[in-house]
ZAGUDREN-669442 format. One record per atom (N, C-alpha, C): x, y, z; residue number from 1; residue in one letter; chain; atom name. Coordinates in nm, 4 decimals, padded with zeros to 6 digits. Atoms other than C-alpha are relative to their C-alpha. Layout:
N
<X:X, Y:Y, Z:Z, resi:NUM, resn:A, chain:A, name:CA>
...
END
This chain:
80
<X:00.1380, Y:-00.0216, Z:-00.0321, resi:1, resn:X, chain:A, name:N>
<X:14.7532, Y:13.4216, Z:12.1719, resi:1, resn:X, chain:A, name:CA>
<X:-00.0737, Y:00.0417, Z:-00.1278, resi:1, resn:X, chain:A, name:C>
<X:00.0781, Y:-00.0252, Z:00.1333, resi:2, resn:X, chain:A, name:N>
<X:14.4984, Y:13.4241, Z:11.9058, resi:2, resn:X, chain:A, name:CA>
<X:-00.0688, Y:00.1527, Z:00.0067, resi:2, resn:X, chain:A, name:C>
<X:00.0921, Y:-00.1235, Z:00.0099, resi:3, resn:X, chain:A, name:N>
<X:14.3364, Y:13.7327, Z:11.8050, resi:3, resn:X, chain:A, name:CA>
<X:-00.1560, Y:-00.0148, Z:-00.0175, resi:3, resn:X, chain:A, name:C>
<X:00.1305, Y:00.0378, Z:-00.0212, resi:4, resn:X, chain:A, name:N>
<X:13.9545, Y:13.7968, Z:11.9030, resi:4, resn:X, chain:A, name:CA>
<X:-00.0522, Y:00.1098, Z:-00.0916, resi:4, resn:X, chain:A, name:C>
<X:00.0843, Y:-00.0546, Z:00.0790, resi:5, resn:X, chain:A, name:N>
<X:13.7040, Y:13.9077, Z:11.6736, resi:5, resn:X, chain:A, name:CA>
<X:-00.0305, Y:00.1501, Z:00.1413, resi:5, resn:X, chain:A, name:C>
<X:00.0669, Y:-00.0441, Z:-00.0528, resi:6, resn:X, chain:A, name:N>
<X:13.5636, Y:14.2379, Z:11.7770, resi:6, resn:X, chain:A, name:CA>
<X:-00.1506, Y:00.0925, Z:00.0132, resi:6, resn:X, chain:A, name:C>
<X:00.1357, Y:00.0618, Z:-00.0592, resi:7, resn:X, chain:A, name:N>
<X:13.2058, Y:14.0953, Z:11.8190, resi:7, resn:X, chain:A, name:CA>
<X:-00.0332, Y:-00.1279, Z:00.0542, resi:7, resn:X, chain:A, name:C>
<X:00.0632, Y:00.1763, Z:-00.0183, resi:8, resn:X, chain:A, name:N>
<X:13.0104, Y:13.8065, Z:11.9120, resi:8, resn:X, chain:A, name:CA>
<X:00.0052, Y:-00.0838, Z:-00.1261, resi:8, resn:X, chain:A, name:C>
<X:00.0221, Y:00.0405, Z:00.1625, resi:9, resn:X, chain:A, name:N>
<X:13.0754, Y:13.5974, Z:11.6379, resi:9, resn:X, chain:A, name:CA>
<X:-00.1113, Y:-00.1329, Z:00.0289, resi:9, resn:X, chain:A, name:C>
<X:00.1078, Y:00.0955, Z:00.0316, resi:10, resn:X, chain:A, name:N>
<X:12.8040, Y:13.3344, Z:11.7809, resi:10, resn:X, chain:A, name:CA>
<X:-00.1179, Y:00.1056, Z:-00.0684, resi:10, resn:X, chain:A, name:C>
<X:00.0940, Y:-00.0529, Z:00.0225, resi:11, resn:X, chain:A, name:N>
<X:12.5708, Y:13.6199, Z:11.7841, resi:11, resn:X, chain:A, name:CA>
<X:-00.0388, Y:00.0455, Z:-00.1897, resi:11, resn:X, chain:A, name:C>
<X:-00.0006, Y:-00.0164, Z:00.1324, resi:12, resn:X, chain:A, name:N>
<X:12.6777, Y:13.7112, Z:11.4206, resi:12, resn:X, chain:A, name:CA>
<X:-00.0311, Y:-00.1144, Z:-00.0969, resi:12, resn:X, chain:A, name:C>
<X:00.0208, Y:00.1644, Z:00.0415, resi:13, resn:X, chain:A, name:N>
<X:12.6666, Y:13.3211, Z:11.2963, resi:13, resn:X, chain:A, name:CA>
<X:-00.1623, Y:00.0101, Z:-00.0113, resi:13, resn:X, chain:A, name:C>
<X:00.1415, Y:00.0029, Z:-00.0258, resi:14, resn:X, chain:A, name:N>
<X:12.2970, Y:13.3476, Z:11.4137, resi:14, resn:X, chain:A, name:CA>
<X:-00.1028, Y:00.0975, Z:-00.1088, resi:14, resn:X, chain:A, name:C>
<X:00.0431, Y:-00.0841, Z:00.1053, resi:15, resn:X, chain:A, name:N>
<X:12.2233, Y:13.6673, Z:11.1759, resi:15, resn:X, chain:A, name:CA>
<X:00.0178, Y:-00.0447, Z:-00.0878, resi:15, resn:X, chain:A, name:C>
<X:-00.0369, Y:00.0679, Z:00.1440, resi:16, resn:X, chain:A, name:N>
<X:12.3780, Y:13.4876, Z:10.8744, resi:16, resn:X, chain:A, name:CA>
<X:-00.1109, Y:-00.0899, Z:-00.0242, resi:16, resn:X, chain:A, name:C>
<X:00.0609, Y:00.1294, Z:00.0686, resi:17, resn:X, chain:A, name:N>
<X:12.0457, Y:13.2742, Z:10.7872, resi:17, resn:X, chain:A, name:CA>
<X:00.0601, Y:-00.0070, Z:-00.1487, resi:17, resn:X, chain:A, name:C>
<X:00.0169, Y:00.0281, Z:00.1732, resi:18, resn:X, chain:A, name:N>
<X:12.0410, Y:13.3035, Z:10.3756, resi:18, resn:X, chain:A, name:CA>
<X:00.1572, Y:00.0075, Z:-00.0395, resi:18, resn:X, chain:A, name:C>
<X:-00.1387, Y:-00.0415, Z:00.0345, resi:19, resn:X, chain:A, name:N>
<X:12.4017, Y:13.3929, Z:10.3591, resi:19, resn:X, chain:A, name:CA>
<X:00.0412, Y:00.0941, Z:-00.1223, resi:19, resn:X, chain:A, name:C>
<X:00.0392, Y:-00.0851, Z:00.0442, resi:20, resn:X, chain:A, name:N>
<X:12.3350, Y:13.7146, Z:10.1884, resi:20, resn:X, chain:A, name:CA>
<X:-00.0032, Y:00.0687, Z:00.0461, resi:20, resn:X, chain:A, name:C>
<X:-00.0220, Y:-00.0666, Z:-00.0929, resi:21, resn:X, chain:A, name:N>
<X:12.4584, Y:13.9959, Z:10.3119, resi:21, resn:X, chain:A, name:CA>
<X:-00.1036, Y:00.1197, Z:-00.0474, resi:21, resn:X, chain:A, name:C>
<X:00.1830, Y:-00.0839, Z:-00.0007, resi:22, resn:X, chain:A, name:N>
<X:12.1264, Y:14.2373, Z:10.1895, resi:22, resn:X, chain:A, name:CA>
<X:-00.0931, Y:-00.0482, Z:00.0408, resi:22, resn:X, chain:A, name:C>
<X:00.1453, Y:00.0928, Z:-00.0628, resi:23, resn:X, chain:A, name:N>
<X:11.8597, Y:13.9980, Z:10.3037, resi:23, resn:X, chain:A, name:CA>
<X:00.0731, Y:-00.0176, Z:00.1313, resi:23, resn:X, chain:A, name:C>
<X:-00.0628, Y:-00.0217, Z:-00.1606, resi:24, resn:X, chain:A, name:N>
<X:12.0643, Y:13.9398, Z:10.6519, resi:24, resn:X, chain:A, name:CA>
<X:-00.0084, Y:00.1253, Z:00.0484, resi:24, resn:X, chain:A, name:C>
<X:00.0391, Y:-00.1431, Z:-00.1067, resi:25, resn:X, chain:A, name:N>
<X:12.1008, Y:14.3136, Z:10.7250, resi:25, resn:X, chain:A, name:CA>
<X:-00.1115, Y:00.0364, Z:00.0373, resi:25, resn:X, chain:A, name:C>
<X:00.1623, Y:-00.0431, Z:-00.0145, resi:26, resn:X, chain:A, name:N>
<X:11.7842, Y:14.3827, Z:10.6346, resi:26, resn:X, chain:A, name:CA>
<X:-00.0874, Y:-00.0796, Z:00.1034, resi:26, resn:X, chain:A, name:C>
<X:00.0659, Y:00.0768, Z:-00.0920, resi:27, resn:X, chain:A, name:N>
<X:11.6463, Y:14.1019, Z:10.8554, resi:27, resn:X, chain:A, name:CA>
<X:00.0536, Y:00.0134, Z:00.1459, resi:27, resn:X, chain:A, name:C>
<X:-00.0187, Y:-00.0526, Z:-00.0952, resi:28, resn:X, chain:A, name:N>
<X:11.8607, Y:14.1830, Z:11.1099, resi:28, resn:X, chain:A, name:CA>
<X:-00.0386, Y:00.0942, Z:00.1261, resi:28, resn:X, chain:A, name:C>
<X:00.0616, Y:-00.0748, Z:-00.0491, resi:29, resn:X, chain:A, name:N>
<X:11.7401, Y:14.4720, Z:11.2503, resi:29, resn:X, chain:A, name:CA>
<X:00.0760, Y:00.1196, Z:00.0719, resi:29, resn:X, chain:A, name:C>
<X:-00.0523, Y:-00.0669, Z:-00.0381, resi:30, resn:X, chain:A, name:N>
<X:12.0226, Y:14.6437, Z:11.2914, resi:30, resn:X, chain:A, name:CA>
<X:00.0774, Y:00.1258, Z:-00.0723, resi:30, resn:X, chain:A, name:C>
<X:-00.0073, Y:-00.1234, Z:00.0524, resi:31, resn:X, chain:A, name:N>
<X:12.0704, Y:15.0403, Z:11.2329, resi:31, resn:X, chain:A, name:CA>
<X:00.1000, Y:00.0516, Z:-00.0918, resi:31, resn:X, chain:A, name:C>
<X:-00.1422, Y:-00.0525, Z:00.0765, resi:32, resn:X, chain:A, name:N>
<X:12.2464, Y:15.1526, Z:10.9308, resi:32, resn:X, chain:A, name:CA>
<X:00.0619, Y:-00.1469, Z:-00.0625, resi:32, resn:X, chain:A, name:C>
<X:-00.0812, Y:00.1041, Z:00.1030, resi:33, resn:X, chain:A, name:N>
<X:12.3438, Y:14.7904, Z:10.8337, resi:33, resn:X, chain:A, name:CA>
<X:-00.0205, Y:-00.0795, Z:-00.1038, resi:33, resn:X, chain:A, name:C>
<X:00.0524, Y:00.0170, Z:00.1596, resi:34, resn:X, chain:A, name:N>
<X:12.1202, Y:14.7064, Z:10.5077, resi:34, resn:X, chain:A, name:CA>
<X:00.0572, Y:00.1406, Z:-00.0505, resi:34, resn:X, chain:A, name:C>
<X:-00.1049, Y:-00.1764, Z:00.1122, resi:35, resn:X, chain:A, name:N>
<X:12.2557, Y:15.1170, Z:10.3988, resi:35, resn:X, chain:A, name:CA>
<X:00.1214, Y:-00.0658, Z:-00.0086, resi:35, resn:X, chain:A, name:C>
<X:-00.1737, Y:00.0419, Z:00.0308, resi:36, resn:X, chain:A, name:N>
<X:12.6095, Y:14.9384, Z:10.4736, resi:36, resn:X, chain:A, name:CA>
<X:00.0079, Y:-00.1129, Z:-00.0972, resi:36, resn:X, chain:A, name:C>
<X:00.0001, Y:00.1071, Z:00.1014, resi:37, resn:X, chain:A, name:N>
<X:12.5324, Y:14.6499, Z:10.2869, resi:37, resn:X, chain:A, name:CA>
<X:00.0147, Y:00.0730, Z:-00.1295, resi:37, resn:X, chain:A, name:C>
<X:00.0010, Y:-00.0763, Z:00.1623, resi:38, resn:X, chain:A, name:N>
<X:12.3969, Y:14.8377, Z:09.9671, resi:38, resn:X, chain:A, name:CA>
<X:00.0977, Y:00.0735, Z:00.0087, resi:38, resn:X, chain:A, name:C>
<X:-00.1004, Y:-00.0529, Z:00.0383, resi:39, resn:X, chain:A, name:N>
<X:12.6730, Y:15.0897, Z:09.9604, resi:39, resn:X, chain:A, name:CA>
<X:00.1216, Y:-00.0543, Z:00.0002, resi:39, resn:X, chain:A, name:C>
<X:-00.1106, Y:00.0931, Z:00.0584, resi:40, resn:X, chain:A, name:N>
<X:12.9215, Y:14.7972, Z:09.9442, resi:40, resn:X, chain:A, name:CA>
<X:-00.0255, Y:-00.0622, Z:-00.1323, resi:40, resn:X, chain:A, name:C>
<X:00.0072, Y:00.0827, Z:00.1506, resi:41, resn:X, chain:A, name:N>
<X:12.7649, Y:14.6383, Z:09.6513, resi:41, resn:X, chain:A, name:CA>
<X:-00.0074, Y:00.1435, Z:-00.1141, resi:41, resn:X, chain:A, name:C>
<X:00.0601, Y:-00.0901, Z:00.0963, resi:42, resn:X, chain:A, name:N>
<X:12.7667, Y:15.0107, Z:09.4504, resi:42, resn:X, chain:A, name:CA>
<X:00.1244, Y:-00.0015, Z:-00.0863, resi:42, resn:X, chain:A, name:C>
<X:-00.0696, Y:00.0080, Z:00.0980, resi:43, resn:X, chain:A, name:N>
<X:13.1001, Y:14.9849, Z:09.3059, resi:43, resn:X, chain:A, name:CA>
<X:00.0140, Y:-00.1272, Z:-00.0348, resi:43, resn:X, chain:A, name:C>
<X:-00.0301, Y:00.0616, Z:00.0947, resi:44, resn:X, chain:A, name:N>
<X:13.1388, Y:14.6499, Z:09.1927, resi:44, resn:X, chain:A, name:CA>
<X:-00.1141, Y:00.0076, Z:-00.1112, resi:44, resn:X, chain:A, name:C>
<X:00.0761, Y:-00.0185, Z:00.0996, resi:45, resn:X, chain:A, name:N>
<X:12.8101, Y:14.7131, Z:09.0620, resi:45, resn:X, chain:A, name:CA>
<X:-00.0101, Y:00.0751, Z:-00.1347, resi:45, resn:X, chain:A, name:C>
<X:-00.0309, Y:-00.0676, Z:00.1075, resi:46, resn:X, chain:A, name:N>
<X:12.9102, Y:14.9490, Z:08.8641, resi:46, resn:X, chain:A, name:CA>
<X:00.1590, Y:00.0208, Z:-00.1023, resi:46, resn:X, chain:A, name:C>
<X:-00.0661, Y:00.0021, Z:00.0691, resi:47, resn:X, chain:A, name:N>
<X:13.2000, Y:14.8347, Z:08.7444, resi:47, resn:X, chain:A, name:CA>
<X:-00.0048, Y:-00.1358, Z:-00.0820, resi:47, resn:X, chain:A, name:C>
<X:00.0756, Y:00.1277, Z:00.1042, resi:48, resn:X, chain:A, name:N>
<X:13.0070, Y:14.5034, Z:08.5906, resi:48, resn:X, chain:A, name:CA>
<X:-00.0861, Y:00.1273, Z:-00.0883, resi:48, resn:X, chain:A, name:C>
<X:00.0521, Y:-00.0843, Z:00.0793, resi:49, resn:X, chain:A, name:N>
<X:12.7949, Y:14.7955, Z:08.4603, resi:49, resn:X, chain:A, name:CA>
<X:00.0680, Y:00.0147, Z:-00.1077, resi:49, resn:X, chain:A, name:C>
<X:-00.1136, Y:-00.0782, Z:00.1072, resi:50, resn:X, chain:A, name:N>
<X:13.0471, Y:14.9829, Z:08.2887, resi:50, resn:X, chain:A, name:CA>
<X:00.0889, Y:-00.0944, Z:-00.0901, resi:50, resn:X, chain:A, name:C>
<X:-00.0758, Y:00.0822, Z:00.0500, resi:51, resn:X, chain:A, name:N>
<X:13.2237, Y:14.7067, Z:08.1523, resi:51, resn:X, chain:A, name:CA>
<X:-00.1205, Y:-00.0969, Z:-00.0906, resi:51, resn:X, chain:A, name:C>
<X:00.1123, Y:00.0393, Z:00.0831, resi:52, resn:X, chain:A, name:N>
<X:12.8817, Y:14.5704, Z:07.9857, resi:52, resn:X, chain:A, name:CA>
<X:-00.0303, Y:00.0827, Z:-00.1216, resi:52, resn:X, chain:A, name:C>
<X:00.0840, Y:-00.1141, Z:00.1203, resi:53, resn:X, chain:A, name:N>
<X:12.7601, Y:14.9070, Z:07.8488, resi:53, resn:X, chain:A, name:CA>
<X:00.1228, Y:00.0019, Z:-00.1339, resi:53, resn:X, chain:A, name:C>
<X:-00.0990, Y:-00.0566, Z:00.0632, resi:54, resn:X, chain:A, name:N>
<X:13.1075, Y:14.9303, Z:07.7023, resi:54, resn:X, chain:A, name:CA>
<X:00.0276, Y:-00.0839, Z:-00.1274, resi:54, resn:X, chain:A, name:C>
<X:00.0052, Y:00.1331, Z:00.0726, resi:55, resn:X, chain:A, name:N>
<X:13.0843, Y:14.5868, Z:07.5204, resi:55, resn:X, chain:A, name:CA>
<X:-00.1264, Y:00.0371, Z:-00.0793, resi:55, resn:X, chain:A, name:C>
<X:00.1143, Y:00.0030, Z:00.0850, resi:56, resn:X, chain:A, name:N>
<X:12.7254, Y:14.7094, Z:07.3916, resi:56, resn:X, chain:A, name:CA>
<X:00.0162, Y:00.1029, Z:-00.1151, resi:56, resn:X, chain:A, name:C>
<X:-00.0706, Y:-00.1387, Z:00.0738, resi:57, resn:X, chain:A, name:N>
<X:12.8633, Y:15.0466, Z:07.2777, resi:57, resn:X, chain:A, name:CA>
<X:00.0688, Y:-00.0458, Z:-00.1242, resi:57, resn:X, chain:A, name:C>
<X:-00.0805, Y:00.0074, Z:00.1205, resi:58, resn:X, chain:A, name:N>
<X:13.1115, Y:14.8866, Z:07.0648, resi:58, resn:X, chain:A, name:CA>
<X:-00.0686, Y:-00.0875, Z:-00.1230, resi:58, resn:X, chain:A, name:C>
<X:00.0749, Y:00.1194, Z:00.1167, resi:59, resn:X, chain:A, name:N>
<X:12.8998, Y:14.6187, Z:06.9035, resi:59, resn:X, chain:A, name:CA>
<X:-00.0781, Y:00.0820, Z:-00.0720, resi:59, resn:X, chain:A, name:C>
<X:00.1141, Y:-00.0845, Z:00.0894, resi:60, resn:X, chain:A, name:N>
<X:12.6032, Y:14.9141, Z:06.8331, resi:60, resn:X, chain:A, name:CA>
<X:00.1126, Y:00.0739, Z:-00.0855, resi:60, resn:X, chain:A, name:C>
<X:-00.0478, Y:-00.1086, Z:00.1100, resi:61, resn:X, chain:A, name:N>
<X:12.8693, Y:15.1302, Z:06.6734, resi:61, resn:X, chain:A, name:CA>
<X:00.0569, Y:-00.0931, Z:-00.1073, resi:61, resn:X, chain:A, name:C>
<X:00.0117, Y:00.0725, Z:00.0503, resi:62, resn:X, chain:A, name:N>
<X:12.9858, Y:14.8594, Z:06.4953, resi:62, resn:X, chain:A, name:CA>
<X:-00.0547, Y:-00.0406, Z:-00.1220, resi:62, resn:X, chain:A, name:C>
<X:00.1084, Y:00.0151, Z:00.0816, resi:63, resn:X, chain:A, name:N>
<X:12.6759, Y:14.7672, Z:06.3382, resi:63, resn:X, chain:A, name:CA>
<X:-00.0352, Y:00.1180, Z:-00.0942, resi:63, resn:X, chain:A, name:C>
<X:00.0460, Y:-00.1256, Z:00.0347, resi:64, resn:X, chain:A, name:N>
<X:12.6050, Y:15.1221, Z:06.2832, resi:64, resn:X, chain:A, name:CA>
<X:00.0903, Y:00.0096, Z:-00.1177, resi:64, resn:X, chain:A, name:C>
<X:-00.1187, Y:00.0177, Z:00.1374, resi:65, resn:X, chain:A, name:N>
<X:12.9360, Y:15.1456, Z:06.0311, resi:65, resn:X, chain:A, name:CA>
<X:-00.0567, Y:-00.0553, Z:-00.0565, resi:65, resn:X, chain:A, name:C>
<X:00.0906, Y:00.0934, Z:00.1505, resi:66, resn:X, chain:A, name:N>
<X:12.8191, Y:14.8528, Z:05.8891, resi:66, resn:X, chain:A, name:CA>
<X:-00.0600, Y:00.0398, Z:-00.0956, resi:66, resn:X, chain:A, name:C>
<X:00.1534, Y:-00.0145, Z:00.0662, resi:67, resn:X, chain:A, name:N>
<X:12.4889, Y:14.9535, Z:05.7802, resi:67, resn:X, chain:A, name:CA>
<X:00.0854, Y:00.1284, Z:-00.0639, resi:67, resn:X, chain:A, name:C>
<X:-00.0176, Y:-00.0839, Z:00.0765, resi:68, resn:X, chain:A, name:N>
<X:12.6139, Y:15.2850, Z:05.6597, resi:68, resn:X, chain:A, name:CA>
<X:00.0714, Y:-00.0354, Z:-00.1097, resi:68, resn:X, chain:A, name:C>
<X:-00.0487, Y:-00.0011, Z:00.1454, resi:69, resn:X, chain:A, name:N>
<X:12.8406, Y:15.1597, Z:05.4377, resi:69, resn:X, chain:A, name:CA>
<X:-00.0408, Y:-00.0771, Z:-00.0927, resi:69, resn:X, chain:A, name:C>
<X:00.0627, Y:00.0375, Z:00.1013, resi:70, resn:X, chain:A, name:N>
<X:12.6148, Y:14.9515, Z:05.2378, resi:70, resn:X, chain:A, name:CA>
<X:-00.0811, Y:00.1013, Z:-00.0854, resi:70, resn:X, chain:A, name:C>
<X:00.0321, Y:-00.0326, Z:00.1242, resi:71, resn:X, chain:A, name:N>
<X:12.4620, Y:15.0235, Z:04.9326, resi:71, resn:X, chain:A, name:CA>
<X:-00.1104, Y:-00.0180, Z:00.0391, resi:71, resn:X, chain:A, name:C>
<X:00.1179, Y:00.0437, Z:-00.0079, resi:72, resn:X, chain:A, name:N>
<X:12.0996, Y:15.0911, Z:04.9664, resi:72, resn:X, chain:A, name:CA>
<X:-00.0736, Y:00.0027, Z:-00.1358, resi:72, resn:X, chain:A, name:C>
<X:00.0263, Y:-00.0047, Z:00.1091, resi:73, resn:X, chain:A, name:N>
<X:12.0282, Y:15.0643, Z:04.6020, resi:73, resn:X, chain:A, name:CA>
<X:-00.1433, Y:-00.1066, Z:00.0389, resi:73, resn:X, chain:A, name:C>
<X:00.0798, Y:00.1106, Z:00.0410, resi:74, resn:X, chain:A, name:N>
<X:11.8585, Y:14.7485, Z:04.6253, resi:74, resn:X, chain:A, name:CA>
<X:-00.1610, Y:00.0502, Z:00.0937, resi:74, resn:X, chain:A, name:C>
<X:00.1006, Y:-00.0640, Z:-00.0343, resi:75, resn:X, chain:A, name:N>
<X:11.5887, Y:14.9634, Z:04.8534, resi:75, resn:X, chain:A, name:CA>
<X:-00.0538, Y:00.0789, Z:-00.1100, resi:75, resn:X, chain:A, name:C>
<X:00.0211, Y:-00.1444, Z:00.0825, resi:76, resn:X, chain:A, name:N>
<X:11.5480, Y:15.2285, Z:04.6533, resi:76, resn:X, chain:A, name:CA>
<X:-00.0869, Y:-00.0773, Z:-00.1593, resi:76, resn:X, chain:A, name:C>
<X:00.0291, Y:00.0888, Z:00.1137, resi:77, resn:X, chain:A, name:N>
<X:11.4722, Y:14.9350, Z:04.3392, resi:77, resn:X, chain:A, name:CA>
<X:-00.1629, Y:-00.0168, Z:00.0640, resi:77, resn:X, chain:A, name:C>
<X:00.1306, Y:00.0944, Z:-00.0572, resi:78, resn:X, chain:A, name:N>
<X:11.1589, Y:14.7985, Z:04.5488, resi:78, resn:X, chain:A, name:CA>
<X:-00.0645, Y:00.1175, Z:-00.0176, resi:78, resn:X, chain:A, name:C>
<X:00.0435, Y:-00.0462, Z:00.0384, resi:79, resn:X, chain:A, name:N>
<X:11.0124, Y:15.1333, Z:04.5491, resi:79, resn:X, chain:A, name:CA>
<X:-00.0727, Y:00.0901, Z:-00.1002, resi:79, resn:X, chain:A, name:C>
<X:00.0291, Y:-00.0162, Z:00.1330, resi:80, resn:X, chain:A, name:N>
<X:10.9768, Y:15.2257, Z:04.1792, resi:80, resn:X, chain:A, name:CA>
<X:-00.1293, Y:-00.0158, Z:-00.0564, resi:80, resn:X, chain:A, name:C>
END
């Protein structure tokens, strides 16, 4: 015997227009289930976050070395 969903899954089929589960809850109309939506998307969100900033971090410090260890002579010439 198969196992049954437990809901209506026509009734749910019918909520799915955009197939987007923040624009569905929200259109839905049902209590608490756009909050359930967004607090499912908060950690991957933030672990695309964190895994961005971390990539920007290294490139600015990076750069930052860089630049310090040049020679700013050739500044220092222009203002004379």
């Amino acid at each position: 015997m198969a196992a049954r969903h437990p809901h209506n899954y026509r009734a749910a089929r019918a909520l799915c227009r955009t197939r987007t589960a923040v624009v569905d809850t929200w259109r839905s109309g049902v209590p608490g289930a756009f909050a359930n939506a967004i607090a499912h998307l908060v950690l991957p969100v933030l672990v695309l976050a964190v895994n961005i900033l971390g990539n920007v971090a290294r490139m600015t410090r990076a750069a930052l070395l860089n630049e310090t260890a040049r020679a700013h002579d050739d500044i220092a010439v222009g203002y004379k």
